[in-house]
CHARMM-style PDB file with segment names, atoms N, HN, CA, C and O in Angstrom:
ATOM      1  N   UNK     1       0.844  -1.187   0.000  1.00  0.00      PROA
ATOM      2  CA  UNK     1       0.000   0.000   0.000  1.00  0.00      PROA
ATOM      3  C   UNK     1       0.883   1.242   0.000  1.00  0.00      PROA
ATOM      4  O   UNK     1       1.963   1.253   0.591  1.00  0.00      PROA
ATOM      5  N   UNK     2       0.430   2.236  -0.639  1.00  0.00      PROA
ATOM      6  HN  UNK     2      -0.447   2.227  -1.118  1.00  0.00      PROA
ATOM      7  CA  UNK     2       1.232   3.485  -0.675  1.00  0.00      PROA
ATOM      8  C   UNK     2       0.263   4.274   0.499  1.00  0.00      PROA
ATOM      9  O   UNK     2      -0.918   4.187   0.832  1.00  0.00      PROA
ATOM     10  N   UNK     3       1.862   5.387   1.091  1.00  0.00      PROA
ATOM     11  HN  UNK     3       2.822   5.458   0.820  1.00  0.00      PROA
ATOM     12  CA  UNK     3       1.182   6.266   2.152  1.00  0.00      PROA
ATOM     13  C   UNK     3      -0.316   6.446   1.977  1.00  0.00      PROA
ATOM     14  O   UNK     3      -1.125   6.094   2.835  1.00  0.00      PROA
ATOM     15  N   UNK     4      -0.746   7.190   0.459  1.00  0.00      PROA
ATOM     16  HN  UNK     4      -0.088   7.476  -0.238  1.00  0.00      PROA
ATOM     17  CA  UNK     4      -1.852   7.953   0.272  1.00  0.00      PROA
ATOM     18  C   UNK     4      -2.941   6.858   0.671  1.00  0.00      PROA
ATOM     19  O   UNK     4      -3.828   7.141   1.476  1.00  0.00      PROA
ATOM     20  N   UNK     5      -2.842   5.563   0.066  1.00  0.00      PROA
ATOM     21  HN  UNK     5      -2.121   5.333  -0.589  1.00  0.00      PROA
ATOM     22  CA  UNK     5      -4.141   4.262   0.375  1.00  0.00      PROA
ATOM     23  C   UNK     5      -4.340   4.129   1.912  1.00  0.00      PROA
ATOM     24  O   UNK     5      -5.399   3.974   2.520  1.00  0.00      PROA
ATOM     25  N   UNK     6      -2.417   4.277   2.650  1.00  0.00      PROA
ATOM     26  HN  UNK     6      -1.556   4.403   2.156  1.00  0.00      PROA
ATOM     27  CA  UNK     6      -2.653   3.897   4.476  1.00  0.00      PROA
ATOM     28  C   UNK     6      -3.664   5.215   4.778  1.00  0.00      PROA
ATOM     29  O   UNK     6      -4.535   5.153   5.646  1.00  0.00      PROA
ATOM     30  N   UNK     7      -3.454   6.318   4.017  1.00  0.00      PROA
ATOM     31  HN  UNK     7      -2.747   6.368   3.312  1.00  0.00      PROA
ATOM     32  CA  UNK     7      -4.011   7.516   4.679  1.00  0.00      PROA
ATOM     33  C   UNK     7      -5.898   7.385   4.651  1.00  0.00      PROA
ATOM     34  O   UNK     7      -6.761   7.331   5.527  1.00  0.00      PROA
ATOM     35  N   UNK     8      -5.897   7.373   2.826  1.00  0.00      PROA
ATOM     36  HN  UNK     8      -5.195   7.417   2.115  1.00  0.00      PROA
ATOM     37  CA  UNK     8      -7.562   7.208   3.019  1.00  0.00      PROA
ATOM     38  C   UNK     8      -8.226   5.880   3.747  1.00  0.00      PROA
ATOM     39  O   UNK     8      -9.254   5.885   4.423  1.00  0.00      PROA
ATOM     40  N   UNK     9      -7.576   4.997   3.512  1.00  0.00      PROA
ATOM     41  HN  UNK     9      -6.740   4.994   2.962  1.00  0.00      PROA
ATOM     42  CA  UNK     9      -8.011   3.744   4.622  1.00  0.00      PROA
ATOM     43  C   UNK     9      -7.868   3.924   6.042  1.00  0.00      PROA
ATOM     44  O   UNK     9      -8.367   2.993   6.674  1.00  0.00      PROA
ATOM     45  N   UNK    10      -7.292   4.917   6.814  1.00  0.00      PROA
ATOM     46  HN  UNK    10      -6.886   5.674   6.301  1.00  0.00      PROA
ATOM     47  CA  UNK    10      -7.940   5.128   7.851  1.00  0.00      PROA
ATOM     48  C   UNK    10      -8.758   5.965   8.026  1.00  0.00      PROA
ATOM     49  O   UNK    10      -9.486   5.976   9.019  1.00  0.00      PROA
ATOM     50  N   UNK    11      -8.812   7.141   6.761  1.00  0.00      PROA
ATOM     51  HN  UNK    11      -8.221   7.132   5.954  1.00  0.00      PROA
ATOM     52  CA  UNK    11     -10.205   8.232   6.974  1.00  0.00      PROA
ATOM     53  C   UNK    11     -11.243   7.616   6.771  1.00  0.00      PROA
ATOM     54  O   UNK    11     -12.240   8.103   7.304  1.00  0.00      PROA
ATOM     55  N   UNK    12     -11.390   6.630   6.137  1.00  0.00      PROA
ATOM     56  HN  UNK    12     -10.581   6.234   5.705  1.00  0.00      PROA
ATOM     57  CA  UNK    12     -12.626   5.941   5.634  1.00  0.00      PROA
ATOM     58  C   UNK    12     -13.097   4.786   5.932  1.00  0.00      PROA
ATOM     59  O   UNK    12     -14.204   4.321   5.659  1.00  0.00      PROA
ATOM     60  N   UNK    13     -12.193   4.304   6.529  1.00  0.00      PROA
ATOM     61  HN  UNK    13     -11.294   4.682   6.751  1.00  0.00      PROA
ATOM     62  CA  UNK    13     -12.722   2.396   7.115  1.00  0.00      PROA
ATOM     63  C   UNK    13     -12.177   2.740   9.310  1.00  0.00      PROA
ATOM     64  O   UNK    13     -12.963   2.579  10.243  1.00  0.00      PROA
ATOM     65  N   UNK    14     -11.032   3.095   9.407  1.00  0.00      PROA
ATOM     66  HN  UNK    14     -10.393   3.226   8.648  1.00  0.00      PROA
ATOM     67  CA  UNK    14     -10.896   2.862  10.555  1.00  0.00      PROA
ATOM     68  C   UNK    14     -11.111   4.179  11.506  1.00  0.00      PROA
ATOM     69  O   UNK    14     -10.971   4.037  12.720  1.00  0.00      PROA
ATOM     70  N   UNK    15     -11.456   5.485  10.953  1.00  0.00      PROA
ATOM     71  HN  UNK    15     -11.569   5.601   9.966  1.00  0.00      PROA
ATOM     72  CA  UNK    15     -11.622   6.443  11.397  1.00  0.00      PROA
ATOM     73  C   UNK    15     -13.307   6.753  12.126  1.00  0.00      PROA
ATOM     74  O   UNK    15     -13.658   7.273  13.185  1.00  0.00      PROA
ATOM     75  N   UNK    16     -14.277   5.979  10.649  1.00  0.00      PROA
ATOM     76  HN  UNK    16     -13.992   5.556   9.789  1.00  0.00      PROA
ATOM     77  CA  UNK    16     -15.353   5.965  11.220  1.00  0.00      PROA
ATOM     78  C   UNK    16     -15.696   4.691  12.240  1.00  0.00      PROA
ATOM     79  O   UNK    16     -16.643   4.700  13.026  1.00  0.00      PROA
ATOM     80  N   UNK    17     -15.161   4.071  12.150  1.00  0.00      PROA
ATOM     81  HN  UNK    17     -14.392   4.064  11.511  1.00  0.00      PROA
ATOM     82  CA  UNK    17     -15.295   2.805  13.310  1.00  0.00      PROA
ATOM     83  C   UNK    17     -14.490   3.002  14.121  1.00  0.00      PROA
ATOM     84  O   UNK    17     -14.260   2.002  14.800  1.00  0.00      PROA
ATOM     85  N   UNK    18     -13.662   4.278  14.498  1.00  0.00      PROA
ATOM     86  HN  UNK    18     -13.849   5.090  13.946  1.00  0.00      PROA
ATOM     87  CA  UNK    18     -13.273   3.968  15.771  1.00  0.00      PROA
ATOM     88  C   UNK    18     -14.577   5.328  16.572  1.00  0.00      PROA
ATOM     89  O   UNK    18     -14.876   5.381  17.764  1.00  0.00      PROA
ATOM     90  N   UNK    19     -14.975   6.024  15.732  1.00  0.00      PROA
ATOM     91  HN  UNK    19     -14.732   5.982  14.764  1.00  0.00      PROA
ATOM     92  CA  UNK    19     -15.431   6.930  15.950  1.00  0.00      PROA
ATOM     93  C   UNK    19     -17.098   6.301  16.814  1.00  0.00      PROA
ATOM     94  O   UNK    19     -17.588   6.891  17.777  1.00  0.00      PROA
ATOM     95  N   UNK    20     -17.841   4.757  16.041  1.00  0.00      PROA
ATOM     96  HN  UNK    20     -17.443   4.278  15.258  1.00  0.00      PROA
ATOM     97  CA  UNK    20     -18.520   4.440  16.092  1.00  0.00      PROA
ATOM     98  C   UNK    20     -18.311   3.668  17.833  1.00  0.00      PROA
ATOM     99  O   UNK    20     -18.979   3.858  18.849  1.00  0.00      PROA
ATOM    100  N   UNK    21     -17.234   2.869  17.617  1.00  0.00      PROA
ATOM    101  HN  UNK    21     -16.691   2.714  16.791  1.00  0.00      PROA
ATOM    102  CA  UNK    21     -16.798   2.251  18.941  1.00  0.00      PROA
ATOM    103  C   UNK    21     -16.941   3.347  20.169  1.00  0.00      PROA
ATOM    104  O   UNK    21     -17.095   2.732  21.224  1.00  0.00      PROA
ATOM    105  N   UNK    22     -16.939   4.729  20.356  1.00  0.00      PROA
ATOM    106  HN  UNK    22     -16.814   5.228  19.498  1.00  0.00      PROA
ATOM    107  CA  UNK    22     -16.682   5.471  21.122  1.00  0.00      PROA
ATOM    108  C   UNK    22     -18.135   6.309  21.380  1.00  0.00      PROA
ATOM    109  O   UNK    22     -18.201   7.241  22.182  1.00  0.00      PROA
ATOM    110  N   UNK    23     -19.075   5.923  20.727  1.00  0.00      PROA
ATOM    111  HN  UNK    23     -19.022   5.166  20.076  1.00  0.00      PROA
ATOM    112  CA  UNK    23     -20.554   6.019  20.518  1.00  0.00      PROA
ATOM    113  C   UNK    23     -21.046   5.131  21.534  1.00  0.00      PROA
ATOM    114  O   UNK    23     -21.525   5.362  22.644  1.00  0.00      PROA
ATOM    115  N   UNK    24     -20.787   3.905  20.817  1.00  0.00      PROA
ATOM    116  HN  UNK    24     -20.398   3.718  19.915  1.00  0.00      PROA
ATOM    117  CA  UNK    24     -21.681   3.160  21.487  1.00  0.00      PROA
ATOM    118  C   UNK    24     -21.105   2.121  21.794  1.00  0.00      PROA
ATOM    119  O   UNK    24     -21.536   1.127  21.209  1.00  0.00      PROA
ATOM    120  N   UNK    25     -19.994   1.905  22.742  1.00  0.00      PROA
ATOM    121  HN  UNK    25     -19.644   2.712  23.217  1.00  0.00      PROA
ATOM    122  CA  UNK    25     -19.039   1.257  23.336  1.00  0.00      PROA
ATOM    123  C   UNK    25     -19.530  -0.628  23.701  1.00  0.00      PROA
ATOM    124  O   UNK    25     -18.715  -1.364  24.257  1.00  0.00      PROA
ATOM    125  N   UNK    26     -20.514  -0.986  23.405  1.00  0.00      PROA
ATOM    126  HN  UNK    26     -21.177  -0.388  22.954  1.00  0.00      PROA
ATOM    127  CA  UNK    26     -21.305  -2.140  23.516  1.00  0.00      PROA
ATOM    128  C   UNK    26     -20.928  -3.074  22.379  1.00  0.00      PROA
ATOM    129  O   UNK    26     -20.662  -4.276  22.390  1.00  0.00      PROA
ATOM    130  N   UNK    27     -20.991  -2.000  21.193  1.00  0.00      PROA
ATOM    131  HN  UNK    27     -21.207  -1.023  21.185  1.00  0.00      PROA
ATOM    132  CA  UNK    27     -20.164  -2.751  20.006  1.00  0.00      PROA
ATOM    133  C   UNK    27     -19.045  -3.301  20.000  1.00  0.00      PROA
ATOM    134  O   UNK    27     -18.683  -3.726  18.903  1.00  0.00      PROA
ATOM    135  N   UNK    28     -18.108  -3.495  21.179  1.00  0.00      PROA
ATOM    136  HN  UNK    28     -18.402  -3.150  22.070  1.00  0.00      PROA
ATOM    137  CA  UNK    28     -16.345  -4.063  21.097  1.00  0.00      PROA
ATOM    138  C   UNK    28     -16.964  -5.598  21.667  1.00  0.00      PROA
ATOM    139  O   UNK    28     -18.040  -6.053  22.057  1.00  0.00      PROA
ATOM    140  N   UNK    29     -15.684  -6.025  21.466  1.00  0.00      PROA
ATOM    141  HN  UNK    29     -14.810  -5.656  21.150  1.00  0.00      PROA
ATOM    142  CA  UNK    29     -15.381  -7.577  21.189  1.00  0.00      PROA
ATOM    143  C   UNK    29     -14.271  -7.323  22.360  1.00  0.00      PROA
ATOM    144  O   UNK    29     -13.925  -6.143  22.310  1.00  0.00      PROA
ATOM    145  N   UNK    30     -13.510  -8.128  23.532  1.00  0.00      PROA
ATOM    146  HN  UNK    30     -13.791  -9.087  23.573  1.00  0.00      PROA
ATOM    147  CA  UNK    30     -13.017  -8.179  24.181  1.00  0.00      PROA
ATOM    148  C   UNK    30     -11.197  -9.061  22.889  1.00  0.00      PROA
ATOM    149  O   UNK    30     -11.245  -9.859  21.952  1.00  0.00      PROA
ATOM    150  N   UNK    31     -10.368  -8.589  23.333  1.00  0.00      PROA
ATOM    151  HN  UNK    31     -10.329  -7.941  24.093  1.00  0.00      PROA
ATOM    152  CA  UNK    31      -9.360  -8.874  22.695  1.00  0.00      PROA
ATOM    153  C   UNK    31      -9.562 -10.709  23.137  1.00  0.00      PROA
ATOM    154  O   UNK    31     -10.162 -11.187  22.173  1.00  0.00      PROA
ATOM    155  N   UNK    32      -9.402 -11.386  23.764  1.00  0.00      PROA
ATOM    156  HN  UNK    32      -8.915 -10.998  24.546  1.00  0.00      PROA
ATOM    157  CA  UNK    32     -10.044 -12.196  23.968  1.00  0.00      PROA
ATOM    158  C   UNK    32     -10.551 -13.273  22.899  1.00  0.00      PROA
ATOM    159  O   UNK    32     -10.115 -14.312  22.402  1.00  0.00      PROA
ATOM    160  N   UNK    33     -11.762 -12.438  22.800  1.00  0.00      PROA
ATOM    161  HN  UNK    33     -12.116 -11.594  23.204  1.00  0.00      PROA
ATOM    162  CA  UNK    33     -12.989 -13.149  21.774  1.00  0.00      PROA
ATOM    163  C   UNK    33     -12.408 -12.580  20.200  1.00  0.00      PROA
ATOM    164  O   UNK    33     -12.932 -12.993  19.166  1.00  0.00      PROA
ATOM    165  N   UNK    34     -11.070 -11.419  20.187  1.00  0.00      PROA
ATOM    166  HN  UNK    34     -10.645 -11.083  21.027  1.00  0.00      PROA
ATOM    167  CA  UNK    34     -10.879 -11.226  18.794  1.00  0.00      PROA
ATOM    168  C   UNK    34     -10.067 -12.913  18.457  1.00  0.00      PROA
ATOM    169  O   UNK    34     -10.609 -13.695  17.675  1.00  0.00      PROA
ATOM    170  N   UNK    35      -9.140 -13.161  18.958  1.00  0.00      PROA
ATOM    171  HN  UNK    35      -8.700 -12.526  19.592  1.00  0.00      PROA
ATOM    172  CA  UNK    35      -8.309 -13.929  19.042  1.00  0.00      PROA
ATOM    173  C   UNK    35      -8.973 -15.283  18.695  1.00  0.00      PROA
ATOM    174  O   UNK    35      -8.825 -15.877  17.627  1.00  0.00      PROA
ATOM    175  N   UNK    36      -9.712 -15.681  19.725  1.00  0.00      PROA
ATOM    176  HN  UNK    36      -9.832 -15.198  20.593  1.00  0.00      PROA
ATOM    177  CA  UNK    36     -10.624 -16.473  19.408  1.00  0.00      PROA
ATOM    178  C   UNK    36     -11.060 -16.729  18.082  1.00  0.00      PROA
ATOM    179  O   UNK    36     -10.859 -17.713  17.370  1.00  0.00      PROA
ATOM    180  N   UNK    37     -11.773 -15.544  17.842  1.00  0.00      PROA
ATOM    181  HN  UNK    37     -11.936 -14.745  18.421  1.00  0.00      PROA
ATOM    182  CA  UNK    37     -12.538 -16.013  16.378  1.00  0.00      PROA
ATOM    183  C   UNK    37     -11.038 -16.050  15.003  1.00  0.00      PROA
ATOM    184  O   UNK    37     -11.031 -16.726  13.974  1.00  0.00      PROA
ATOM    185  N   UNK    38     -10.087 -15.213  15.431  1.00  0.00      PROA
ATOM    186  HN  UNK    38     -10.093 -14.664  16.267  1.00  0.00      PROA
ATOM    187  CA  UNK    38      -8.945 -15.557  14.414  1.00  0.00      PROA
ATOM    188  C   UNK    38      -8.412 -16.901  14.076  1.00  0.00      PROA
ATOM    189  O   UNK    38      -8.362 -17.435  12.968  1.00  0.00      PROA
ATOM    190  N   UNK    39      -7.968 -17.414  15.390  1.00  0.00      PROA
ATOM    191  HN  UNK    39      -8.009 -16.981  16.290  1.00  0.00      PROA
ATOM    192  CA  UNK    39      -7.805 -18.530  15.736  1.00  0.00      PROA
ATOM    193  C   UNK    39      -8.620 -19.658  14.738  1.00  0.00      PROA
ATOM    194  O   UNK    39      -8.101 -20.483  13.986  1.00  0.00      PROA
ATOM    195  N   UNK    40     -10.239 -19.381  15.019  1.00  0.00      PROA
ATOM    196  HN  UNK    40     -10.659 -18.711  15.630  1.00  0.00      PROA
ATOM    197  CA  UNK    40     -11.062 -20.335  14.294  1.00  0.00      PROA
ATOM    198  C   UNK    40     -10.852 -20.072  12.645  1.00  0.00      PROA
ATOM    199  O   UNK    40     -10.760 -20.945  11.782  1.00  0.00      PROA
ATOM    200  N   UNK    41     -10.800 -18.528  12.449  1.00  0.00      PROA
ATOM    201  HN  UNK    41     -10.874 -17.819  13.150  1.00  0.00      PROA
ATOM    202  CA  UNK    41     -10.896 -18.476  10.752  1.00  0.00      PROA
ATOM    203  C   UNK    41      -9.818 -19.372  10.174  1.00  0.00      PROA
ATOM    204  O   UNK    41      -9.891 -19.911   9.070  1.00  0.00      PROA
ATOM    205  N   UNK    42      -8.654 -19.496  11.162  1.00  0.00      PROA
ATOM    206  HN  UNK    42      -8.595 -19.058  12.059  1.00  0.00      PROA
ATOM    207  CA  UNK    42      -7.146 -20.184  10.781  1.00  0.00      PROA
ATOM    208  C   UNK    42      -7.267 -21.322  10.545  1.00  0.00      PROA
ATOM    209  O   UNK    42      -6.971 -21.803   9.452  1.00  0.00      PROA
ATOM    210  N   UNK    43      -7.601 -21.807  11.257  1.00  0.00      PROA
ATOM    211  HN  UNK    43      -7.841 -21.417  12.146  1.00  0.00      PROA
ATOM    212  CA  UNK    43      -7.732 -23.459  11.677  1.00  0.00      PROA
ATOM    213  C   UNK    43      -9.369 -23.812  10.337  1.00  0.00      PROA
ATOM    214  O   UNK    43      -9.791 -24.935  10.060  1.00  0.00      PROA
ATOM    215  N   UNK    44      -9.857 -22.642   9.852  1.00  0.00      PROA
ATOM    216  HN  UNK    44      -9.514 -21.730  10.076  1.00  0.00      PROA
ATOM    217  CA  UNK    44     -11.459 -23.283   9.091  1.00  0.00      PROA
ATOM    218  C   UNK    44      -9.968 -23.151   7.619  1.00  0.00      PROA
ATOM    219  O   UNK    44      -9.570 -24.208   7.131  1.00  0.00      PROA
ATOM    220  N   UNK    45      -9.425 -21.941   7.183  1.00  0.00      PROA
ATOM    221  HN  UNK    45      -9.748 -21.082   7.579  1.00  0.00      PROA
ATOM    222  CA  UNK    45      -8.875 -22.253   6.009  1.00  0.00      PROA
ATOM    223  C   UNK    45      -7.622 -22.964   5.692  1.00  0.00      PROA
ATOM    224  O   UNK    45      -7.185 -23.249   4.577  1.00  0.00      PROA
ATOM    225  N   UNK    46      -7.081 -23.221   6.929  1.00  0.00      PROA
ATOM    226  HN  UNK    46      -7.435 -22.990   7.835  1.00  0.00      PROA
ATOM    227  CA  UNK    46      -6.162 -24.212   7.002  1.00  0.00      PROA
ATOM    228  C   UNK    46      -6.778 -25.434   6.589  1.00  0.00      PROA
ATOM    229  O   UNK    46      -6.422 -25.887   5.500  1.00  0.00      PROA
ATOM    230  N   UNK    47      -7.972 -26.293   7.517  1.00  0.00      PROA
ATOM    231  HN  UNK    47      -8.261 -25.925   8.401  1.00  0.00      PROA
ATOM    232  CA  UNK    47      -8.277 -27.522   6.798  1.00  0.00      PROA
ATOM    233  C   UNK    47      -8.847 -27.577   5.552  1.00  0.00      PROA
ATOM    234  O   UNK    47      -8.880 -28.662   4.972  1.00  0.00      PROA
ATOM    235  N   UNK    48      -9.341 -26.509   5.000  1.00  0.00      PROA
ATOM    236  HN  UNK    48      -9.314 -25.628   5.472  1.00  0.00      PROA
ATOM    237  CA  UNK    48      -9.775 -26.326   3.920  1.00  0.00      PROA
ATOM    238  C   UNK    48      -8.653 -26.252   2.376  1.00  0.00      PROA
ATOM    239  O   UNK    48      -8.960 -26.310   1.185  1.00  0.00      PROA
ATOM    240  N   UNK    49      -7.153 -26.086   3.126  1.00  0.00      PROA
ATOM    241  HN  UNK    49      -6.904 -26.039   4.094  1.00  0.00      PROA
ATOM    242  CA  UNK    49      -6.197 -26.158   1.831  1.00  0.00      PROA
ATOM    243  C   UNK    49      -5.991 -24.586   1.372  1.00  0.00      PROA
ATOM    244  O   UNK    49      -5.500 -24.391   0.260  1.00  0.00      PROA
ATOM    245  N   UNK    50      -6.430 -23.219   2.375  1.00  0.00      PROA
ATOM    246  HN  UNK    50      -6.828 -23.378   3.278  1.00  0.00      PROA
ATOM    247  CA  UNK    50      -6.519 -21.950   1.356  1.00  0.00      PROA
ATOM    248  C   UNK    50      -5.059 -21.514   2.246  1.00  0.00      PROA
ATOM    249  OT1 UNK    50      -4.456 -20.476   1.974  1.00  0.00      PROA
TER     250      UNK     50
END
C-alpha cells in the first residue's frame, strides 16, 4: 500500500469505526474473543487447503 491508500483507509474504514466504537461502546469484542474467532478463521482455512 502506498502512504496515500494507508491515509484514506484510515479516513474511511478505521476512522469511522473507531469513531462508532466510542458512541456506542457495547459494540467491542473483548481482545479475547478477537483472538478467538482468528484462531477459528485459521484453523477453518487451514483444513480447507486456502
Amino acid at each position: 500500500m502506498t502512504p496515500a491508500e494507508i491515509e484514506r483507509w484510515l479516513e474511511d474504514e478505521i476512522g469511522p469505526a473507531f469513531d462508532a466504537m466510542q458512541a456506542d461502546p457495547t459494540r467491542a469484542i473483548s481482545v479475547d474473543d478477537a483472538f478467538d474467532r482468528l484462531r477459528a478463521l485459521h484453523a477453518a482455512c487451514v483444513a480447507a487447503g486456502r
